[in-house]
CHARMM internal coordinates of N, CA and C (Angstrom, degrees):
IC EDIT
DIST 1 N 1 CA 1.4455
DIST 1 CA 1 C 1.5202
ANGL 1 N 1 CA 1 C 109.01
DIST 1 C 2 N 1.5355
ANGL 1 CA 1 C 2 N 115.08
DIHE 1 N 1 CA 1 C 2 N 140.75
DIST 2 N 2 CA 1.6174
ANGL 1 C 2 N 2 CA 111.58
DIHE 1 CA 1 C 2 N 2 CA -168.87
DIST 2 CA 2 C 1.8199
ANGL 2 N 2 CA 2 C 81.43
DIHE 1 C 2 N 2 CA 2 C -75.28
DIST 2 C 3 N 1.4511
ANGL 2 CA 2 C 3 N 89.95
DIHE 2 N 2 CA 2 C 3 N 176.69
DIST 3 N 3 CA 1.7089
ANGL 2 C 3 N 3 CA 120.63
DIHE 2 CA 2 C 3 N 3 CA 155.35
DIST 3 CA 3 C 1.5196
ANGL 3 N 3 CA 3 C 117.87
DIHE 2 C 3 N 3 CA 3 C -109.49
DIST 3 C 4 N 1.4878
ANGL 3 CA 3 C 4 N 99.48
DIHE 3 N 3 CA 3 C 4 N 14.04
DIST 4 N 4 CA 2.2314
ANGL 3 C 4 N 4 CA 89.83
DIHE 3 CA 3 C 4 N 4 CA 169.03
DIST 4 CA 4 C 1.7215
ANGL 4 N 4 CA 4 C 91.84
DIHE 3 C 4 N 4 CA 4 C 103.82
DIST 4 C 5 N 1.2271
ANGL 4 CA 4 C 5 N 116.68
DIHE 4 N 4 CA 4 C 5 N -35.98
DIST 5 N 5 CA 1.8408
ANGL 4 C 5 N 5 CA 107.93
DIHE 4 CA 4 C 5 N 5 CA -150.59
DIST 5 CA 5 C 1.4249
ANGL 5 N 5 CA 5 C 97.99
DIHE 4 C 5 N 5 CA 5 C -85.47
DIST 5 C 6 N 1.3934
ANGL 5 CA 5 C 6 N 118.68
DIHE 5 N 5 CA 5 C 6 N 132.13
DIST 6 N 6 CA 1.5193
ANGL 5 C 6 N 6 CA 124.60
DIHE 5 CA 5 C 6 N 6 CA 157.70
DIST 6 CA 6 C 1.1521
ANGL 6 N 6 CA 6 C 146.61
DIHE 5 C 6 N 6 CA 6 C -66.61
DIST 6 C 7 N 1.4581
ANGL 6 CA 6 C 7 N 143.32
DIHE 6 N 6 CA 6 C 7 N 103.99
DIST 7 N 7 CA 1.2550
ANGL 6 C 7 N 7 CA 128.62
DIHE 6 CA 6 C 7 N 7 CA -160.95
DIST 7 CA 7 C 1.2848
ANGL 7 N 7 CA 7 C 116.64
DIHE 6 C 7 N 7 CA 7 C -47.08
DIST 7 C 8 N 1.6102
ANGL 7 CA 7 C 8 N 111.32
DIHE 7 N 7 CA 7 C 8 N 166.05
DIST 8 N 8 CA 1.3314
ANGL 7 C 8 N 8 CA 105.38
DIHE 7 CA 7 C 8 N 8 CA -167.14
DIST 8 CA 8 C 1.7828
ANGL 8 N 8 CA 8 C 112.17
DIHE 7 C 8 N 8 CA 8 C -67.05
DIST 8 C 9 N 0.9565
ANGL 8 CA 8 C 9 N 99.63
DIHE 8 N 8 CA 8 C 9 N -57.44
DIST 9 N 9 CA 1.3545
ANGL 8 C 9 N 9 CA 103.03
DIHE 8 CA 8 C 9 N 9 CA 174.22
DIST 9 CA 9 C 1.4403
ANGL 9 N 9 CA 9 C 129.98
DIHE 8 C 9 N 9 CA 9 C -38.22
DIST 9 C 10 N 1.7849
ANGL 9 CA 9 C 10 N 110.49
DIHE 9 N 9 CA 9 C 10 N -7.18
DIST 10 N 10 CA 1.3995
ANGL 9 C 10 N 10 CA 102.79
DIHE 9 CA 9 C 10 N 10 CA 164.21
DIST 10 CA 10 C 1.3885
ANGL 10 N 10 CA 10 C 96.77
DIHE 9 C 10 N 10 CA 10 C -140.34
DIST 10 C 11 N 1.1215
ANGL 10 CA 10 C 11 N 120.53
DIHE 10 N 10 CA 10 C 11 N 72.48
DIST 11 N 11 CA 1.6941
ANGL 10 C 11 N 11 CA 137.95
DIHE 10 CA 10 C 11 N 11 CA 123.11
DIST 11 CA 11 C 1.1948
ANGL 11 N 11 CA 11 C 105.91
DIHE 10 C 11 N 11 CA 11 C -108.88
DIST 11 C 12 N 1.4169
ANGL 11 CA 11 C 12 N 107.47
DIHE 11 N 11 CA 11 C 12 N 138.06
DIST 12 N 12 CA 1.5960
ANGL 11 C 12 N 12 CA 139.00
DIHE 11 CA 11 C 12 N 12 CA 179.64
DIST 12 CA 12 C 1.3027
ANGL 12 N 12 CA 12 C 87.77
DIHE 11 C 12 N 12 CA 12 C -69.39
DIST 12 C 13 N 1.7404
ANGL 12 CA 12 C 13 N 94.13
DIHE 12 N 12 CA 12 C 13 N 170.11
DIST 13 N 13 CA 1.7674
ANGL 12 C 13 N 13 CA 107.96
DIHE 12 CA 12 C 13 N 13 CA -157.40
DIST 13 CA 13 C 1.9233
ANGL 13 N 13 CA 13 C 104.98
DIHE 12 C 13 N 13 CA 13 C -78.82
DIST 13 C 14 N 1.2597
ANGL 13 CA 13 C 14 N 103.44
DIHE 13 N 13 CA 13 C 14 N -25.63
DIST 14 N 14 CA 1.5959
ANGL 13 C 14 N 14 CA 90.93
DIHE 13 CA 13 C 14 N 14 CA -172.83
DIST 14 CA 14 C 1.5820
ANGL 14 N 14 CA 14 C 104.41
DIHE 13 C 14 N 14 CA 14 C -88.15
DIST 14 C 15 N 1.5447
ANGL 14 CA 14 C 15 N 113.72
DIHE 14 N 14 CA 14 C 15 N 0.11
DIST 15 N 15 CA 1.6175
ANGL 14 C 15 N 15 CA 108.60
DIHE 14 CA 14 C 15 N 15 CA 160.54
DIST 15 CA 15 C 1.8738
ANGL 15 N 15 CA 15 C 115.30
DIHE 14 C 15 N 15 CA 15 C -77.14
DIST 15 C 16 N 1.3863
ANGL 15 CA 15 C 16 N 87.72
DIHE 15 N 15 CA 15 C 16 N -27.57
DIST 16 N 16 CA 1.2223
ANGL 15 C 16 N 16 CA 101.27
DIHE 15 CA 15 C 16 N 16 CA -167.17
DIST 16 CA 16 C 1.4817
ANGL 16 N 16 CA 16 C 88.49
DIHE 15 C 16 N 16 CA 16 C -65.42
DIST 16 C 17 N 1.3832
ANGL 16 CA 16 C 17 N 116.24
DIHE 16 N 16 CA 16 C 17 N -83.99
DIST 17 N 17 CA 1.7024
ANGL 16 C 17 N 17 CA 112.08
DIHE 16 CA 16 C 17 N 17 CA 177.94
DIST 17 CA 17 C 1.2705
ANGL 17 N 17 CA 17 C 153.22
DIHE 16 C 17 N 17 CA 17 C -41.18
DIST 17 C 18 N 1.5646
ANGL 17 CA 17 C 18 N 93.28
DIHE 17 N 17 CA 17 C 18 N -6.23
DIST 18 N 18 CA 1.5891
ANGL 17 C 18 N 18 CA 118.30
DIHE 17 CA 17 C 18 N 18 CA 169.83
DIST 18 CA 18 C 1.9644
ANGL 18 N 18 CA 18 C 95.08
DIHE 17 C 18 N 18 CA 18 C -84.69
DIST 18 C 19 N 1.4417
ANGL 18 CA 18 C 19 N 101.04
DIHE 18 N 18 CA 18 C 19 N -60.95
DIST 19 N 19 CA 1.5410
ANGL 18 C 19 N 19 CA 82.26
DIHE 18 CA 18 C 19 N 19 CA 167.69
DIST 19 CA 19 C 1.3747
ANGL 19 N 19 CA 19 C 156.46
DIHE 18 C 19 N 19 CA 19 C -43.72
DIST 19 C 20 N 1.4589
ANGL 19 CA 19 C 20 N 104.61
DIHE 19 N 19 CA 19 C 20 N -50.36
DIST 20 N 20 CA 1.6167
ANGL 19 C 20 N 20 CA 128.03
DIHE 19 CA 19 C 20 N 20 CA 156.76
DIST 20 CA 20 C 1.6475
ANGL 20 N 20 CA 20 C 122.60
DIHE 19 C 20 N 20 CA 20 C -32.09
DIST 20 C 21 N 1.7623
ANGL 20 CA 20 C 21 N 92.73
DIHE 20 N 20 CA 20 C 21 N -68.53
DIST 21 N 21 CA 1.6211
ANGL 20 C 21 N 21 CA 99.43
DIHE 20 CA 20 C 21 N 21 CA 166.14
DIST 21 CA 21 C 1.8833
ANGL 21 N 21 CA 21 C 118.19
DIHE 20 C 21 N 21 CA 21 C -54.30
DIST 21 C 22 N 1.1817
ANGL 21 CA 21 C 22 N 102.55
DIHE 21 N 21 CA 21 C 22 N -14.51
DIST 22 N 22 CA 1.9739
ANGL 21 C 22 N 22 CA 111.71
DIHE 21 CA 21 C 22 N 22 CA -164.95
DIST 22 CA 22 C 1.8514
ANGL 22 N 22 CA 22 C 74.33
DIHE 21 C 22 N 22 CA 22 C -82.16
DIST 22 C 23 N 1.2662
ANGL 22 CA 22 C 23 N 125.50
DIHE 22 N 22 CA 22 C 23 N -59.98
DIST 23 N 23 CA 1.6018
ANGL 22 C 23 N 23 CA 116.11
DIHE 22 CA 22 C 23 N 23 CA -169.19
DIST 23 CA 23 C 1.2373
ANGL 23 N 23 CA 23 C 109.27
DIHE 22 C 23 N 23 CA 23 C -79.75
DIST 23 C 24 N 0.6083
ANGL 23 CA 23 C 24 N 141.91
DIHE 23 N 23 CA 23 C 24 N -6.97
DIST 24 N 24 CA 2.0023
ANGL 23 C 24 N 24 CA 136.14
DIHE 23 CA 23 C 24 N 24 CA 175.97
DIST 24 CA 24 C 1.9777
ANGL 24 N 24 CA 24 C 89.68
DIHE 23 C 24 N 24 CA 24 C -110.57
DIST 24 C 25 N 0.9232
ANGL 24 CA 24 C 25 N 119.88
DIHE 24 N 24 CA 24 C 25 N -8.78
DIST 25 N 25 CA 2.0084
ANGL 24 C 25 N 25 CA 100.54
DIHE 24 CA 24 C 25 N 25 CA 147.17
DIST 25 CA 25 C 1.6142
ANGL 25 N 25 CA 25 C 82.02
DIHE 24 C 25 N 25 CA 25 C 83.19
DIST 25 C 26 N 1.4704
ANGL 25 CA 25 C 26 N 123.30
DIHE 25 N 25 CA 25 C 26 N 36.65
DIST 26 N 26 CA 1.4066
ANGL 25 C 26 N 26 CA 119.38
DIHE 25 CA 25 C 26 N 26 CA 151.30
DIST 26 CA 26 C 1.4006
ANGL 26 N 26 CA 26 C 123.29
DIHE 25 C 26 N 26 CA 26 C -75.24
DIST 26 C 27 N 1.5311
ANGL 26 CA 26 C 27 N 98.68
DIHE 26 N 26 CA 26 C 27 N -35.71
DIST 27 N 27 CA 1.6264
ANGL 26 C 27 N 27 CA 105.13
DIHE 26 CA 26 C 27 N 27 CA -142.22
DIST 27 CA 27 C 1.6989
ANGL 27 N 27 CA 27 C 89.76
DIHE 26 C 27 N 27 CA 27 C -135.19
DIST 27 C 28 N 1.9910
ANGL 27 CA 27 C 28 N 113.56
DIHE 27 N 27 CA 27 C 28 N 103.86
DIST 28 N 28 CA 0.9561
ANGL 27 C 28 N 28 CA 110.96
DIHE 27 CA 27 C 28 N 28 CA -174.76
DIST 28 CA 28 C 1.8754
ANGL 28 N 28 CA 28 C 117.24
DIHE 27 C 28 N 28 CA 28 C -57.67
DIST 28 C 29 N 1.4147
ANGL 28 CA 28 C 29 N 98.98
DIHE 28 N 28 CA 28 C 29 N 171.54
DIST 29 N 29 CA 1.8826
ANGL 28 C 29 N 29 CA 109.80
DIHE 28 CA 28 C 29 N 29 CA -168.05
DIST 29 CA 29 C 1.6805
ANGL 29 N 29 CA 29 C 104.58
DIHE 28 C 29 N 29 CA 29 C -61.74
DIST 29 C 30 N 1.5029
ANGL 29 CA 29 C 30 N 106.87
DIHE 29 N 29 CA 29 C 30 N -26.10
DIST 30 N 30 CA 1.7444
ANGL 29 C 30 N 30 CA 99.08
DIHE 29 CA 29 C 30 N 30 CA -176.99
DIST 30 CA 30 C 1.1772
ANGL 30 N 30 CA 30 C 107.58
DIHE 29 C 30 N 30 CA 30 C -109.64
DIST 30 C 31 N 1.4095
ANGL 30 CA 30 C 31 N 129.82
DIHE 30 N 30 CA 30 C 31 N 34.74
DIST 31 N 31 CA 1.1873
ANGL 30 C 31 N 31 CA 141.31
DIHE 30 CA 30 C 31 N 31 CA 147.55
DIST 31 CA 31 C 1.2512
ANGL 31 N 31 CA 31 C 131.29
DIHE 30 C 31 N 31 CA 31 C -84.04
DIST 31 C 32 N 1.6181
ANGL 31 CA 31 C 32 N 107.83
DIHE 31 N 31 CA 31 C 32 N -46.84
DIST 32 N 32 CA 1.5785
ANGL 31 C 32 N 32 CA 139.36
DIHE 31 CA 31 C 32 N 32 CA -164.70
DIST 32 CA 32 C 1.6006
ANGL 32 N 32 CA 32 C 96.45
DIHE 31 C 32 N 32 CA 32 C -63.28
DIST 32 C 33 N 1.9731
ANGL 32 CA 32 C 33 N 147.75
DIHE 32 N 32 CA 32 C 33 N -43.11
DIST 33 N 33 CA 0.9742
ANGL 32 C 33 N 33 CA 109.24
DIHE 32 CA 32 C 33 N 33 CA 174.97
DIST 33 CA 33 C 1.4093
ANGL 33 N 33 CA 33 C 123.22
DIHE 32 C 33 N 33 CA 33 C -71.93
DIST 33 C 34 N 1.4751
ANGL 33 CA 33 C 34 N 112.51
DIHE 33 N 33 CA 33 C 34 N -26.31
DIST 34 N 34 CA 1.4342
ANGL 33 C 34 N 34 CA 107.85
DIHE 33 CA 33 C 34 N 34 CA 179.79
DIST 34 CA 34 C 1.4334
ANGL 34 N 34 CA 34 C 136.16
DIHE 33 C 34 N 34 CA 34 C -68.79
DIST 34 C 35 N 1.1101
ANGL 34 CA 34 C 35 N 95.40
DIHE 34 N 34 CA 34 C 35 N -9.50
DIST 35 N 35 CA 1.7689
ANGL 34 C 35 N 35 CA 111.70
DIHE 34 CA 34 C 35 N 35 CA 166.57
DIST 35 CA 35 C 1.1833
ANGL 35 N 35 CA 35 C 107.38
DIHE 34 C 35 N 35 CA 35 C -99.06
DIST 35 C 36 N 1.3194
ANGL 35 CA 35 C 36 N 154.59
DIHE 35 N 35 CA 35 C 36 N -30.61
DIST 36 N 36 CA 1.5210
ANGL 35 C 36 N 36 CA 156.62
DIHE 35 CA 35 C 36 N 36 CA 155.58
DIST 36 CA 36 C 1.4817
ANGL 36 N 36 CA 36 C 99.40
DIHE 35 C 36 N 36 CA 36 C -47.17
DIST 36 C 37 N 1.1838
ANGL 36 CA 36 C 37 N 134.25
DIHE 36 N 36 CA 36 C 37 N -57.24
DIST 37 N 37 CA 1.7198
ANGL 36 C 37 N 37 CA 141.79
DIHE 36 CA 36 C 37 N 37 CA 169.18
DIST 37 CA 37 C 1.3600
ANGL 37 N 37 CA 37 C 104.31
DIHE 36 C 37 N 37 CA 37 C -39.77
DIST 37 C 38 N 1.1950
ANGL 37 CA 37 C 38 N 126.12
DIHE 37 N 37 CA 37 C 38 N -71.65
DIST 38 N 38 CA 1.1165
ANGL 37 C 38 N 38 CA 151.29
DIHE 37 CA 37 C 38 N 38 CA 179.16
DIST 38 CA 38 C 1.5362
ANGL 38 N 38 CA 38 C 97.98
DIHE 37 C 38 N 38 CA 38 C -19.35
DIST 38 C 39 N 1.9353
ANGL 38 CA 38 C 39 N 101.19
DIHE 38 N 38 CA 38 C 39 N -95.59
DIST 39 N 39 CA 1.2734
ANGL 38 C 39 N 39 CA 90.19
DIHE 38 CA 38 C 39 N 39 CA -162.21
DIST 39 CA 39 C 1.5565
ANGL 39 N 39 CA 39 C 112.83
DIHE 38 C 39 N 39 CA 39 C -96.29
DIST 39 C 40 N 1.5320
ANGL 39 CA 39 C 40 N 106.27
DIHE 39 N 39 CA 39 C 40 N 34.73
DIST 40 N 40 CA 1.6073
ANGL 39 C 40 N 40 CA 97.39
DIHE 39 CA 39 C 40 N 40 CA 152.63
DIST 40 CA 40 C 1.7116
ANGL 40 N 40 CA 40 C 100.38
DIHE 39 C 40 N 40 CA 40 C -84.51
DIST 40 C 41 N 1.0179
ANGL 40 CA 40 C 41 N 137.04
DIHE 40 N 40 CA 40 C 41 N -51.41
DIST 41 N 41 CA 1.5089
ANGL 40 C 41 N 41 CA 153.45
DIHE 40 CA 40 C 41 N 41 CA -170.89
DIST 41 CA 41 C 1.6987
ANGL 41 N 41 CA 41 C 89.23
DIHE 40 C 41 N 41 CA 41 C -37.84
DIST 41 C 42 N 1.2043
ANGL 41 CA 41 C 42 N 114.23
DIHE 41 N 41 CA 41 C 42 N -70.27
DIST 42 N 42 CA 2.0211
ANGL 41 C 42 N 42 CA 129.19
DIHE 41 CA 41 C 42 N 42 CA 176.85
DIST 42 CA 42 C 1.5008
ANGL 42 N 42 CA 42 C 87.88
DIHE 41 C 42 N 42 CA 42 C -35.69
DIST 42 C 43 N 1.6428
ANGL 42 CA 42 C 43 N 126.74
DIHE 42 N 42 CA 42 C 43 N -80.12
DIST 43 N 43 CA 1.6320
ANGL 42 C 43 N 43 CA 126.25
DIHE 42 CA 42 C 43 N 43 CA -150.70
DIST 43 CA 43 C 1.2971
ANGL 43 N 43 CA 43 C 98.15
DIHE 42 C 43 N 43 CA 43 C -54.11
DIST 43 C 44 N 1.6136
ANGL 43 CA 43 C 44 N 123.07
DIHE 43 N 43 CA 43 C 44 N -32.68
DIST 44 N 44 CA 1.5238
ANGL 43 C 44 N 44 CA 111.35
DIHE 43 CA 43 C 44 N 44 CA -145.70
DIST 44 CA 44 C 1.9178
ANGL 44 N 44 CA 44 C 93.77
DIHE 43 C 44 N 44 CA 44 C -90.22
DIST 44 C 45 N 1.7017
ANGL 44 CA 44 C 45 N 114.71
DIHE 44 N 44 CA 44 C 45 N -35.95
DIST 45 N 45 CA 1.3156
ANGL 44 C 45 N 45 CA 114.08
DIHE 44 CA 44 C 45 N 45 CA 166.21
DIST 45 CA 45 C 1.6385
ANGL 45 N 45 CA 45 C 120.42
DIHE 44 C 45 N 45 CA 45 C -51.59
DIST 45 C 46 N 1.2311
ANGL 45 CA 45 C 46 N 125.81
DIHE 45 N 45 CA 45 C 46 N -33.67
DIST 46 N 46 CA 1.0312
ANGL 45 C 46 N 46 CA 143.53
DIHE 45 CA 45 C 46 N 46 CA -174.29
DIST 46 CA 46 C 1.2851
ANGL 46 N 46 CA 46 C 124.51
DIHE 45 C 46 N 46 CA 46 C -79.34
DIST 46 C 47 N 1.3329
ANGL 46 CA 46 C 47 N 120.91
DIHE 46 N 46 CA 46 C 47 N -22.12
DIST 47 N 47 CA 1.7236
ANGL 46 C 47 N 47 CA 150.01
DIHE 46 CA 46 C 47 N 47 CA 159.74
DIST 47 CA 47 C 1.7411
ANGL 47 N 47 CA 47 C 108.59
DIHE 46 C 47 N 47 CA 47 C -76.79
DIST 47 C 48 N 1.2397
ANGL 47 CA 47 C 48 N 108.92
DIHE 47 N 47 CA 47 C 48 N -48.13
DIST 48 N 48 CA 1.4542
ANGL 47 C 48 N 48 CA 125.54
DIHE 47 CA 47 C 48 N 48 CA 176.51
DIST 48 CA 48 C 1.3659
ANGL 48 N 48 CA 48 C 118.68
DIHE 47 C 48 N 48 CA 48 C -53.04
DIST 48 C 49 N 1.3682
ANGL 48 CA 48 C 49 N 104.49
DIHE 48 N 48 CA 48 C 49 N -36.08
DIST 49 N 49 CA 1.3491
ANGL 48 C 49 N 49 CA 121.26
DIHE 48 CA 48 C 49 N 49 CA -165.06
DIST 49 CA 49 C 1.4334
ANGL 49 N 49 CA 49 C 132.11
DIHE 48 C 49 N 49 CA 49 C -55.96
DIST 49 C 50 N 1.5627
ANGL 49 CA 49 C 50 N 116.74
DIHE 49 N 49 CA 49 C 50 N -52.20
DIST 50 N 50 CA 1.0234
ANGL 49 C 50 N 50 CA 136.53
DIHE 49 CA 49 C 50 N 50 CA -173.01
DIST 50 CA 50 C 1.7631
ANGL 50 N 50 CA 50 C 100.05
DIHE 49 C 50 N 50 CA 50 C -96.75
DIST 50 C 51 N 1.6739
ANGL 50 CA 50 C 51 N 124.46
DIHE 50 N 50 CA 50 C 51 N 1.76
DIST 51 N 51 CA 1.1396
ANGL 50 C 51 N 51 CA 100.48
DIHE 50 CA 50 C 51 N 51 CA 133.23
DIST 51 CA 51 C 1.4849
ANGL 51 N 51 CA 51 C 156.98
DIHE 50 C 51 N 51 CA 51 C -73.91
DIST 51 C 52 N 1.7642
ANGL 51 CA 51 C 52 N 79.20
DIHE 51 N 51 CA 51 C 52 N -22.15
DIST 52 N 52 CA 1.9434
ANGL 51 C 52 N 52 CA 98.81
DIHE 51 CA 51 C 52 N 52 CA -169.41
DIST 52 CA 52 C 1.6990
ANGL 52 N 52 CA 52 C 102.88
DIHE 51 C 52 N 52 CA 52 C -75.25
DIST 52 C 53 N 1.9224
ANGL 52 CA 52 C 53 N 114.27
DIHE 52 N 52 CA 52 C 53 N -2.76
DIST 53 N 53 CA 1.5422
ANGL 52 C 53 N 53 CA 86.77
DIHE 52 CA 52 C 53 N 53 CA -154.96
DIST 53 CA 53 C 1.9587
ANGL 53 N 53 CA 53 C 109.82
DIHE 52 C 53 N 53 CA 53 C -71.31
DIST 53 C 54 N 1.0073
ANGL 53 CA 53 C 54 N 97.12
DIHE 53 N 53 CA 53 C 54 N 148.87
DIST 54 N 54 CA 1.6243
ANGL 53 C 54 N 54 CA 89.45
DIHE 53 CA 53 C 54 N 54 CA 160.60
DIST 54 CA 54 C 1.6819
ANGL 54 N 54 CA 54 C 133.64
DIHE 53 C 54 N 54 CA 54 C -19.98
DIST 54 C 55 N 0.8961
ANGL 54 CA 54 C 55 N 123.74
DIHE 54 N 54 CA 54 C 55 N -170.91
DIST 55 N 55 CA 1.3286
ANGL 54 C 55 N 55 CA 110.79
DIHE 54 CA 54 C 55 N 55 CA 164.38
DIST 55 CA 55 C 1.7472
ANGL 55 N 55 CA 55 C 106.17
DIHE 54 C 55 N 55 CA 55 C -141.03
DIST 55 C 56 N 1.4197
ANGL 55 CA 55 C 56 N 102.80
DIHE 55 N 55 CA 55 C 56 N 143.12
DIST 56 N 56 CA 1.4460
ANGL 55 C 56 N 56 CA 96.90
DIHE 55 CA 55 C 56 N 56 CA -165.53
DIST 56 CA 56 C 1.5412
ANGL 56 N 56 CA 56 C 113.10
DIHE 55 C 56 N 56 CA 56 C -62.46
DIST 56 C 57 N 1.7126
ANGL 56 CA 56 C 57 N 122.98
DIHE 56 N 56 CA 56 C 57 N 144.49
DIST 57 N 57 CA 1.2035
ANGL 56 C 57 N 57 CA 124.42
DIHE 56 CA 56 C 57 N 57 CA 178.79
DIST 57 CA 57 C 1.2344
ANGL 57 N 57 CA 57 C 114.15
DIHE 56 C 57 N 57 CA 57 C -64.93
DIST 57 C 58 N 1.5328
ANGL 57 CA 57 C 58 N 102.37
DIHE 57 N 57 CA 57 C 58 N 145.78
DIST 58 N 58 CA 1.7307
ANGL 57 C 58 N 58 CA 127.86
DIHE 57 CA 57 C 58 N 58 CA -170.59
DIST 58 CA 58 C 1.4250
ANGL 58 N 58 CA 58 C 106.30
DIHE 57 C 58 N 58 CA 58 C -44.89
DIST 58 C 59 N 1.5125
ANGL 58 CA 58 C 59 N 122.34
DIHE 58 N 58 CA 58 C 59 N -27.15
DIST 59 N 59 CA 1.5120
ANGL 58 C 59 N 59 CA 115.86
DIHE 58 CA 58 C 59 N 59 CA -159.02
DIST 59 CA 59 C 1.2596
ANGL 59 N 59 CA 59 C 112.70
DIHE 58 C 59 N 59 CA 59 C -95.15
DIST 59 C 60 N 1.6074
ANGL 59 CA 59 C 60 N 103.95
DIHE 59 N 59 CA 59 C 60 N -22.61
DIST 60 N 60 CA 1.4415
ANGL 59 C 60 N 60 CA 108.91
DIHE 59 CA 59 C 60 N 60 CA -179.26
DIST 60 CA 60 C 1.5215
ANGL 60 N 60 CA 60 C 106.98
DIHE 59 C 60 N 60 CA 60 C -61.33
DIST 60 C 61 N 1.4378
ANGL 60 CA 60 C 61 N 131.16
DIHE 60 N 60 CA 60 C 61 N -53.79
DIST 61 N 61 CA 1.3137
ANGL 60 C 61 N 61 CA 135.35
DIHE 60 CA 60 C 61 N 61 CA -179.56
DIST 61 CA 61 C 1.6081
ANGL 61 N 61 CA 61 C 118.60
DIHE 60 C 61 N 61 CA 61 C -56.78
DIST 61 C 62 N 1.0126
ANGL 61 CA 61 C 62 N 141.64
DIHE 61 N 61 CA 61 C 62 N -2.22
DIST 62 N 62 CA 1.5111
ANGL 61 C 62 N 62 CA 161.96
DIHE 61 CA 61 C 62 N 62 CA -116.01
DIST 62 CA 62 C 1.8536
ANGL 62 N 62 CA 62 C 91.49
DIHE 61 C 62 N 62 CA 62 C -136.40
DIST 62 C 63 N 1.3688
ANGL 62 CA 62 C 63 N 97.01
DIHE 62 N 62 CA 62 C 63 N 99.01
DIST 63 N 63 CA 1.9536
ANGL 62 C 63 N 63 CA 85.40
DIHE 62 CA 62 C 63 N 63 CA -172.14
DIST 63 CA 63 C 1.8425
ANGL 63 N 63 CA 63 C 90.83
DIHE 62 C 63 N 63 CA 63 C -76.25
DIST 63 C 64 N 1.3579
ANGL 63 CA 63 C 64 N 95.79
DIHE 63 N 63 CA 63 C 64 N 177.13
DIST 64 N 64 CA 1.7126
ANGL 63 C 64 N 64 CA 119.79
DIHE 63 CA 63 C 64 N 64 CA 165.10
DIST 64 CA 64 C 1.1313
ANGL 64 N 64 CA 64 C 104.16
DIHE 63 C 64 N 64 CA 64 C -115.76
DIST 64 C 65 N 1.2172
ANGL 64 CA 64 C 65 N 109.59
DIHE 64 N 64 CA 64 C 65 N 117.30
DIST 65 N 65 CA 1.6664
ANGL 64 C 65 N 65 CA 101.40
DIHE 64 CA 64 C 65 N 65 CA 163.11
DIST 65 CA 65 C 1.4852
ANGL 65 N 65 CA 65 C 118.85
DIHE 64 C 65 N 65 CA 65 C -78.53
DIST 65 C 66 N 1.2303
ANGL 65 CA 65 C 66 N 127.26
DIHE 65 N 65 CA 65 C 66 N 161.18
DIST 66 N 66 CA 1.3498
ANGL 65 C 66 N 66 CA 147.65
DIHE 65 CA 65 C 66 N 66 CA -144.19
DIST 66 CA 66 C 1.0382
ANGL 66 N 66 CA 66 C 98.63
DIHE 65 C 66 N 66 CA 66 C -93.10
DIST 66 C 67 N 1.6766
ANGL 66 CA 66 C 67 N 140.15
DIHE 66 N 66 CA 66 C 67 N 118.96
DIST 67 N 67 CA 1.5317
ANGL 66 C 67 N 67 CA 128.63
DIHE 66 CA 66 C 67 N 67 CA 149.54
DIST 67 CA 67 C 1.6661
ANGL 67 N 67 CA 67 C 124.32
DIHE 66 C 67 N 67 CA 67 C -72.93
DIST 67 C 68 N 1.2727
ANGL 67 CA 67 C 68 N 105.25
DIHE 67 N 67 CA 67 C 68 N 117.17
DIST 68 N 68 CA 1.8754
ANGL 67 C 68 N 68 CA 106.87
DIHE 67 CA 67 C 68 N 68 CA -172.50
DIST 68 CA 68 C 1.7220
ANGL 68 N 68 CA 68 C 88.57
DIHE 67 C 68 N 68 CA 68 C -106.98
DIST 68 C 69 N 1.1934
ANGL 68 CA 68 C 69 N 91.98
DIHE 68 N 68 CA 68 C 69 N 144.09
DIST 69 N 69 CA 1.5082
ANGL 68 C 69 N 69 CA 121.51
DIHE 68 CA 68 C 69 N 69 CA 173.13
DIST 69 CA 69 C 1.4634
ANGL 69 N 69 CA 69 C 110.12
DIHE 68 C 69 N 69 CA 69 C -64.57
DIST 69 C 70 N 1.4673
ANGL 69 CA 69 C 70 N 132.80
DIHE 69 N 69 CA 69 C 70 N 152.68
DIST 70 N 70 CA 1.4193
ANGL 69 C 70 N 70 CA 104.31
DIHE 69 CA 69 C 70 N 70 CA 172.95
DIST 70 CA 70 C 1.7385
ANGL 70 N 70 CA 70 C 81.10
DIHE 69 C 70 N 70 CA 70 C -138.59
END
COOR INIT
IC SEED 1 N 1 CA 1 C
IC BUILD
């Protein structure tokens, strides 16, 4: 059974860099979940995104055909 935590390899890069800085003693210990929240919250809006868009209107797709001179 997991415990919740994601391998490294699938946290997005600003989890990744919130972490990194947490081990090189950038980014104090009661900081590190709120920036892990953070930009999982960003990846997961950012995944979301390009479902919510609209969908392009019917007319735009709608060719014209060409009037040729005869």
């Amino acid at each position: 059974m997991s415990d919740g935590t994601a391998p490294v390899g699938r946290l997005s890069s600003g989890e990744q860099r919130a972490l990194a800085s947490f081990l090189a003693g950038r980014l104090p210990a009661g900081q590190l979940h709120a920036e892990l929240c953070r930009h999982r919250e960003a990846a997961l809006a950012a995944a979301v995104a390009p479902e919510m868009r609209e969908p392009a209107p019917a007319e735009a797709s709608i060719a014209v055909p060409a009037l040729h001179a005869a």
